[in-house]
N, C-alpha and C positions, 0 to 999 in steps of 0.2 A: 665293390669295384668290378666294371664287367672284364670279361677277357677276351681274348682273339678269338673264340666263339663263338660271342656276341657281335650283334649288329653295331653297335658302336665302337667298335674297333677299325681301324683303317684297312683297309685291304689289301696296302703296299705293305708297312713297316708294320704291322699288325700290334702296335702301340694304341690304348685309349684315342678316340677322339680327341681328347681335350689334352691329349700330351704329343700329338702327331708330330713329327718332325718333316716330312718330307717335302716340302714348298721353302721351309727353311735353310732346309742344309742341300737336297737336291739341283733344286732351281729348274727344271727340266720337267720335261712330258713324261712319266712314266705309260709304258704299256700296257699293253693289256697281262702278259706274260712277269709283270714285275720287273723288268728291264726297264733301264735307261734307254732314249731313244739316242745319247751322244753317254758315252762312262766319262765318268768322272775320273778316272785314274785306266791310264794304259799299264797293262802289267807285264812284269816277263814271261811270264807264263801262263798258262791255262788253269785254271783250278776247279776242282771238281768235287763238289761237297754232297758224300753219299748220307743220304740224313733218313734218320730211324723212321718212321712212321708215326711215332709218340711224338717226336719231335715238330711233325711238319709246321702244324699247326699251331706251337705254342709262342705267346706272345712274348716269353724270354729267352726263343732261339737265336743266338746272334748269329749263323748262318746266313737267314735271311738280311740281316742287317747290311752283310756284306754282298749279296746276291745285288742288290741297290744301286752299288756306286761300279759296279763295270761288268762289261758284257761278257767278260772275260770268266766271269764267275758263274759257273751253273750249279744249280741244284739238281740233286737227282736222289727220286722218293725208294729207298731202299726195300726189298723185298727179296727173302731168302729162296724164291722158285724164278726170279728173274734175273739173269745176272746179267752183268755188262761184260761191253768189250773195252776195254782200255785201248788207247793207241800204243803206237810204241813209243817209247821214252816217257813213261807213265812209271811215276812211283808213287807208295802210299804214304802217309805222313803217321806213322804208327811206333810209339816205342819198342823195343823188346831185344833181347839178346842176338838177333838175325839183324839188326837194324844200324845203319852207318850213317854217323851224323851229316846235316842234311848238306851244309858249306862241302866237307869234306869230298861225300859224296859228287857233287856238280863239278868237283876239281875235274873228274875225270871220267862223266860221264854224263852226256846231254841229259837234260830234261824240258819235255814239251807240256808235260800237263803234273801236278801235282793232286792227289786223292786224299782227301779226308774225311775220316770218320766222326759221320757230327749226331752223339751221341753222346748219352752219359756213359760212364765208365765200364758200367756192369753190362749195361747194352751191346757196348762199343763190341765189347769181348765175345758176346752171341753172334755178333755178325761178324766178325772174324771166321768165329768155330764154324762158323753155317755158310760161308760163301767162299770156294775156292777162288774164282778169279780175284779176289782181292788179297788172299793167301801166296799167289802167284806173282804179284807184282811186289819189286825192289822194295822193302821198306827203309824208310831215313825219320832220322828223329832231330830234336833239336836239342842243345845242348843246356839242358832246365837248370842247370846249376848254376850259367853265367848270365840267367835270364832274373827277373824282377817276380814277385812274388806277384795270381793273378790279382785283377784288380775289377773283375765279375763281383757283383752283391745282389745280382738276380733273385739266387737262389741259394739256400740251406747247405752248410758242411757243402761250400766248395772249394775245396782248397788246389786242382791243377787248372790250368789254363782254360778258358772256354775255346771253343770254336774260333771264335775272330780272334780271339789272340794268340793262338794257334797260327792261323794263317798270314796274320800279320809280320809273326816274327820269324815265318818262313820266307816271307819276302823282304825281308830285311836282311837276312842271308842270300839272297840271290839276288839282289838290288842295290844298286847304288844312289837310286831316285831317294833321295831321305825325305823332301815336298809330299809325294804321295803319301811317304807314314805318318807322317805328321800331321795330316789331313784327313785318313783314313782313323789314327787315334783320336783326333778329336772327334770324329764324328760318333765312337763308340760310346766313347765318355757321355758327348751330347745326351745318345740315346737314351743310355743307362740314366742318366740322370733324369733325364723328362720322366719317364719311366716309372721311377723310386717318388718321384714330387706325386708321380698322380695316384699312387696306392693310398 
């Protein structure tokens, strides 16, 4: 089976050719840039997906999945000598003992853009250690105990949430749209599945 590498992989959702989803679940012009020319889901917020370099390219990052369905969602290619600027009211989406859950959090204090580390675990933690501005920024987490065990089968020994469900379930704390989760999980599902039939 080829993979996002190869030429027979689609150059939006970087799925096999013959498992491609985007004509079916999009309906839309994608860009040149992998945007929607209209998003499929207006969000509350801005979300901002710092993704590893190992990751950019692979055909099981669901990052990209979500990059897909709104303009609202940017990718941005992680590198420990380039940092960013966050705006202000920019928090990271990162567990750890400094970190305030993420509902609790917005009670009482704006958020304009949310930050995610889309990254395996072990990665996730290099780019932590190796990048102050994201050290710098508010961390909030979610509260994994009254969450659903994930439901990623991408890949080997995963047992926490991926990326998109990750950011899904943070807008779902900050959201009262329930239409856009619900549409937004099927399309994960979707993906995964085409996905899994075409291995």
């Amino acid at each position: 089976m080829k993979t996002s590498n190869d030429s027979a992989s689609c150059r939006h959702c970087r799925l096999p050719i013959q498992a491609c989803q985007c004509s079916a679940l999009f309906q839309r012009t994608l860009l040149q840039k992998n945007l929607l020319q209209e998003s499929l889901h207006e969000l509350p917020i801005e979300i901002e997906l710092c993704t590893h370099p190992q990751e950019w390219q692979k055909d099981t990052n669901t990052g990209n999945w979500l990059q897909l369905q709104s303009a609202q969602i940017h990718r941005h290619r992680w590198h420990r000598k380039e940092p960013q600027t966050p705006p202000a009211n920019a928090v990271l989406l990162y567990p750890g003992e400094d970190a305030i859950e993420l509902s609790e959090y917005a009670k009482d204090h704006p958020i304009d853009s949310l930050w995610v580390v889309d990254a395996s675990w072990q990665l996730s933690h290099k780019m932590i250690k190796q990048s102050p501005w994201l050290q710098s920024m508010p961390k909030v987490m979610l509260d994994i105990e009254k969450l659903p065990a994930s439901q990623y089968q991408l890949r080997r020994n995963q047992k926490s949430l991926c990326t998109y469900e990750s950011v899904v379930y943070a807008l779902q704390a900050l959201s009262s749209n329930s239409d856009n989760l619900h549409t937004m999980w099927d399309i994960f599902h979707t993906m995964q599945h085409a996905y899994l039939k075409s291995r």
